[in-house]
N, C-alpha and C positions, 0 to 999 in steps of 0.2 A: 504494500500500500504506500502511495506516495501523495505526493502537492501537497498543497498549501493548508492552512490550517485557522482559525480563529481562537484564542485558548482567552479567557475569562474566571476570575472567581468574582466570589460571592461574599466570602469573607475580607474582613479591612480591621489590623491591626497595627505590624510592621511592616515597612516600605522595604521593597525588592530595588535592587541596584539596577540601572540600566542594561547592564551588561547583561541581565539575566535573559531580556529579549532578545538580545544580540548571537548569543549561546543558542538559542531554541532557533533563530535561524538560521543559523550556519552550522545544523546537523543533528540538535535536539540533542537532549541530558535525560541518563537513565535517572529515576529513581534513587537511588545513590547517590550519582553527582549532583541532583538539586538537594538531598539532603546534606550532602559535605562541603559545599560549596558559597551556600547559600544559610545555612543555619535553619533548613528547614523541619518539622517534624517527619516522620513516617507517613502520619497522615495529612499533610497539607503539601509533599510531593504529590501523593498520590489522587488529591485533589484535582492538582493541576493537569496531571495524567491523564484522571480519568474523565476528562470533562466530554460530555458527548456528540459536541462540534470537535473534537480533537482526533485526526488520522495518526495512529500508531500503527507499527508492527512489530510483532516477537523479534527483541533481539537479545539472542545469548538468553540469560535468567529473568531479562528485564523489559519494562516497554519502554519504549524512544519515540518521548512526544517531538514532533518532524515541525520541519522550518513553518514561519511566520509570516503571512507577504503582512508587511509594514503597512502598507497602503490601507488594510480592508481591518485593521486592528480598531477593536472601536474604544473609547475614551475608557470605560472600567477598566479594560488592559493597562494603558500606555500610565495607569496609576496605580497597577498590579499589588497590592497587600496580604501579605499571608500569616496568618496566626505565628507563633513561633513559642513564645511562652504567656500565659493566663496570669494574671492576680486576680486575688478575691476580689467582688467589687460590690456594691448595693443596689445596682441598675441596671439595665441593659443597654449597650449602647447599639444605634441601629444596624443592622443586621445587612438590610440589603436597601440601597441606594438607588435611587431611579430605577424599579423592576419592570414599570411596564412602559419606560423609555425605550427597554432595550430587547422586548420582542414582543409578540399580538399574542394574547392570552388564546386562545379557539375552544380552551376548557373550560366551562361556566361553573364548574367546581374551585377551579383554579383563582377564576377571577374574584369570586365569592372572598375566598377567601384572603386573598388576597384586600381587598376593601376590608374585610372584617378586620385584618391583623392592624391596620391603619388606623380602624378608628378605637383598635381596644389600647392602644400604645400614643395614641394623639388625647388621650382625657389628661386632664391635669389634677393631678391629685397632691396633698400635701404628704410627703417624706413622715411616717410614722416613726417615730425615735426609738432607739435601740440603744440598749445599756450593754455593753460590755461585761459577759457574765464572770462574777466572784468565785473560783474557783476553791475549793478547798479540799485539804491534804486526802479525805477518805470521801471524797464523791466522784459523780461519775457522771459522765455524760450520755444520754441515751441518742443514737441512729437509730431511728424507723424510716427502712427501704423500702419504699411505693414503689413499684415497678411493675407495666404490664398487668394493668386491672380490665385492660380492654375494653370499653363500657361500651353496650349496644351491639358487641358480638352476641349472635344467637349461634346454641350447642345443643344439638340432638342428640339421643343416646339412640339406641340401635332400634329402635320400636319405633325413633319417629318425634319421641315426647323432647320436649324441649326443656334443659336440664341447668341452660343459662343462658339470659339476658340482661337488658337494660334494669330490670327487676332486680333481680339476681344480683348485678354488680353492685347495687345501692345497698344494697340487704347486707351482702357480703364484708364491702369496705366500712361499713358502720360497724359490722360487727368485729373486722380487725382492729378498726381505733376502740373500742372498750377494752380488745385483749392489750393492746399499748396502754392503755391508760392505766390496766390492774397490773399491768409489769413492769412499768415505772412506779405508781404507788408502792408497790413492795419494796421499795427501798426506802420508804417511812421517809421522806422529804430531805433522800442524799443524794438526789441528782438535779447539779448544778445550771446545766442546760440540757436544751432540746433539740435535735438537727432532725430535720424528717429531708429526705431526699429521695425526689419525684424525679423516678427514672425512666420517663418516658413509656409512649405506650397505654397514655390515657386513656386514649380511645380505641374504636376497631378500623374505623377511617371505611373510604370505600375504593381504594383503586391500587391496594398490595398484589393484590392479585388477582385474576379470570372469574368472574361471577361473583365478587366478594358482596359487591353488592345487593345481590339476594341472598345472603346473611348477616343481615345487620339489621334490627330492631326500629332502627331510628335515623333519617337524615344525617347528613354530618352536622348541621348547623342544631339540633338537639342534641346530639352526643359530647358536641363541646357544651354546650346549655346544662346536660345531665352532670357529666364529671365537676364541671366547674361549682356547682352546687354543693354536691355531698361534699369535694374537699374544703370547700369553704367552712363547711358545718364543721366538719370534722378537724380542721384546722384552728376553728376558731373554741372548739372543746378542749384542745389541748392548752392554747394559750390561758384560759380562764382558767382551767383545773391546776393547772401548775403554774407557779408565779412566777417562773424561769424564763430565763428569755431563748426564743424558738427560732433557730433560724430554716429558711426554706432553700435548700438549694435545689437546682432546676438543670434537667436536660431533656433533649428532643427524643422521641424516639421513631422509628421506622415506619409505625403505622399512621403516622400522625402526616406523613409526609406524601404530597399528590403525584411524586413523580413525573412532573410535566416540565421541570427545567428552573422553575420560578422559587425554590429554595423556601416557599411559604407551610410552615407545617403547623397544626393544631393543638398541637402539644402548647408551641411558645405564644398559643393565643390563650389560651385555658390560663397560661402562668401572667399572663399578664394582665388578664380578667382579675384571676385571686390578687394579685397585687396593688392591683385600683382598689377591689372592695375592701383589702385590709386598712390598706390606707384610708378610706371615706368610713370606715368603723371607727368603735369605739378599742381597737383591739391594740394595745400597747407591745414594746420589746418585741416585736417580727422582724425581723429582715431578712429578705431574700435574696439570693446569690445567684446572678443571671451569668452569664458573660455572650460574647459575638458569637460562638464557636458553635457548632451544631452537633458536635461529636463530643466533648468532654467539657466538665466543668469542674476547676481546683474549689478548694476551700479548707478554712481549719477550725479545729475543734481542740480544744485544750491547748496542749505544746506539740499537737500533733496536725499533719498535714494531708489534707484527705483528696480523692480523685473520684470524682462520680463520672461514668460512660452506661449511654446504655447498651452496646452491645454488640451491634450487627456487624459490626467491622473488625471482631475478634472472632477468632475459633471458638469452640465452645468447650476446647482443654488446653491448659499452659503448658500440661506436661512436654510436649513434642518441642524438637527444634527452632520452626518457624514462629510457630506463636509464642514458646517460650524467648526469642530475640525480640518480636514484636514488645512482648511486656516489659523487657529488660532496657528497652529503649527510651520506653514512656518512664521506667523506675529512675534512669538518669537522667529523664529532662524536668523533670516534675516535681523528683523526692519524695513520692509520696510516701506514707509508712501504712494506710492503709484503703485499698479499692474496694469499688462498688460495682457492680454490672449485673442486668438479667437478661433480656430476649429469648433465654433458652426456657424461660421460665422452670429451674432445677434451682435446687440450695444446693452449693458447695461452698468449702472456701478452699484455695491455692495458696500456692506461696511464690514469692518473685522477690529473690535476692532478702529475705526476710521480712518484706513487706507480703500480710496478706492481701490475695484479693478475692473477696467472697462475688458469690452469684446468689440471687434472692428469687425466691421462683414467682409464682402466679398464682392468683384465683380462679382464671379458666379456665374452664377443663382443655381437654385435649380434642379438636376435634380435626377434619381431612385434612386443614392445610396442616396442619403441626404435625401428624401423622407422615404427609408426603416430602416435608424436611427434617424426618426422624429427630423430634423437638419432642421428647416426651418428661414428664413432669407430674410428681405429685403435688395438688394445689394444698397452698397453704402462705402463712405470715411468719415474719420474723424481726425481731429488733436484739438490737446491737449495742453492747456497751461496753464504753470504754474509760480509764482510770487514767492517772497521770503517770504512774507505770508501766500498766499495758493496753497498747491502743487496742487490742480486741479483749478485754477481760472474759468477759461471757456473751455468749449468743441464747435468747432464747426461741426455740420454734413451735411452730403448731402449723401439723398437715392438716386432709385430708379434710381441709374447711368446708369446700364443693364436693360434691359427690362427681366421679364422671362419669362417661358416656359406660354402658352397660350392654 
């Protein structure tokens, strides 16, 4: 495969050197040399790789994004930015810059949404204050990892009978924030703070895959309507029961996203809804932790340094070669001491260089498509706690919350 090419991101952090154009047209950089070269991550090569206006071909182990005609490069390029490293932050800063400058939506899902995310991010709200929580010598910090609640997927069991929905997901998530509530209260009022982190995957969305859309209970524009509700409630139970201060950290996840080129997914519209109503409430000590990035998001907890992803861009074992390099990359760009990730919707946790990295599984059952990407998973919840010691002290779990297909 040959000629010219158009290469575009989406993300804007750190500025790329001229030269980096210059190199893509006079022969294209593996993978590797825009990582070494360039100070780039693993994932924000492979960004620019894999962009779907971009002709590659297999070379050697690697792909070689091919020359640039200069001429036909359009202004998002010629000011090229690519993530490189995250700090925590309290906001989101915007994500994607003249979207529909820069091609004709023809998807009315697309475009939906697209409007939607505009107006749920152009409200102005006042910045809710946040204390800096008092740590002391024998407390502990509690992680509850939302991940992959799916809301408005419908799941049949083998008769036919319909075993989970939009129902179902409300029922469910209600009832894992009581099991967080009574597993933090057992520490009799010794944990300092609270991190809930929403790992993508709120919703069922409708365009992952072939027919998905005659499985889904609900429009998208309800299913973001549905999630953003219960977490609100449910969010807004924790801050009241406990006098701690709660931070929300946020990432995208895979179902959330249209696939149509425009980078608008409903996950970061749900976060930004919650984030308007916290703020217009009466609800004290929140703050949420956004950043640009659609694949990970850092943040810290105690003296420790955490990594929330949700998923789809990693294997679904560290053990091996490849994804064991992959983690070990992300371990020296980041530091983190302790990961987050689910997609597979499975509980494990791993290790990477002595940092764990746990997987949080799901509330939905299992149904064809998870089947036909051998995605299999007992449903159930989990939270996570940590000491000024040891950043994973105790995990506690509870399967087998949904029943599945039969």
């Amino acid at each position: 495969m040959s000629g010219n090419c158009l290469v575009y991101m989406k993300q804007s952090v750190s500025d790329l050197p001229d030269q980096f154009l210059t190199d893509l047209k006079n022969g294209g950089l593996s993978y590797e040399e825009m990582m070494n070269k360039y100070g780039l991550t693993r994932w924000g090569a492979r960004k620019v790789g894999d962009q779907p206006v971009v002709d590659a071909e297999e070379v050697g182990n690697h792909e070689k994004v091919f020359a640039v005609n200069e001429d036909e490069v359009p202004e998002p390029f010629k000011a090229l930015k690519v993530p490189v490293r995250e700090e925590e932050v309290n906001y989101e800063e915007e994500r994607r810059v003249g979207t529909e400058a820069k091609q004709t939506f023809t998807n009315k899902a697309n475009k939906y949404l697209t409007d939607l995310e505009q107006r749920a991010k152009n409200v102005e709200t006042p910045e809710t204050s946040f204390s800096a929580p008092e740590f002391t010598d024998d407390g502990f910090t509690a992680l509850i990892h939302e991940t992959d609640p799916h809301f408005s997927a419908e799941v049949t069991n083998r008769r036919g009978e319909i075993i989970f929905d939009t129902e179902k997901a409300v029922e469910a998530t209600d009832e894992a924030f009581e099991w967080y509530v009574n597993q933090i209260g057992r520490r009799k009022g010794r944990v300092d703070e609270i991190v809930l982190l929403l790992g993508g995957d709120l919703v069922e969305g409708e365009d992952i895959y072939e027919g998905q859309a005659y499985e889904v209970d609900q429009t998208l524009e309800n299913q973001i309507s549905s999630a953003r509700r219960c977490y609100f409630k449910n969010l807004k139970r924790l801050a009241e029961e406990f006098e701690v201060p709660l931070k929300v950290v946020c990432v995208s996840g895979n179902h959330g996203d249209m696939g149509t080129g425009s980078g608008v997914n409903a996950d970061d519209i749900i976060y930004s809804q919650l984030e308007d109503m916290v703020d217009l409430s009466e609800l004290e000590n929140v703050k949420f932790v956004k950043t640009d990035r659609s694949d990970f998001t850092t943040f810290s907890f105690r003296n420790w340094s955490g990594y929330l992803t949700h998923g789809e861009n990693r294997s679904h074992h560290i053990g091996t070669s490849s994804p064991q390099s992959d983690w070990l990359s992300i371990k020296d760009e980041f530091g983190f001491d302790l990961a987050f990730r689910g997609h597979y919707h499975n509980q494990k946790v791993e290790n990477v260089n002595g940092a764990p990295v746990v997987m949080t599984n799901s509330r939905k059952p299992g149904d064809d498509y998870t089947d036909r990407i051998a995605t299999f998973g007992t449903t159930g919840n989990a939270i996570y706690f940590a000491t000024d010691d040891e950043v994973l002290d105790e995990i506690c779990l509870q399967t087998g919350v949904v029943d599945g297909p039969r």
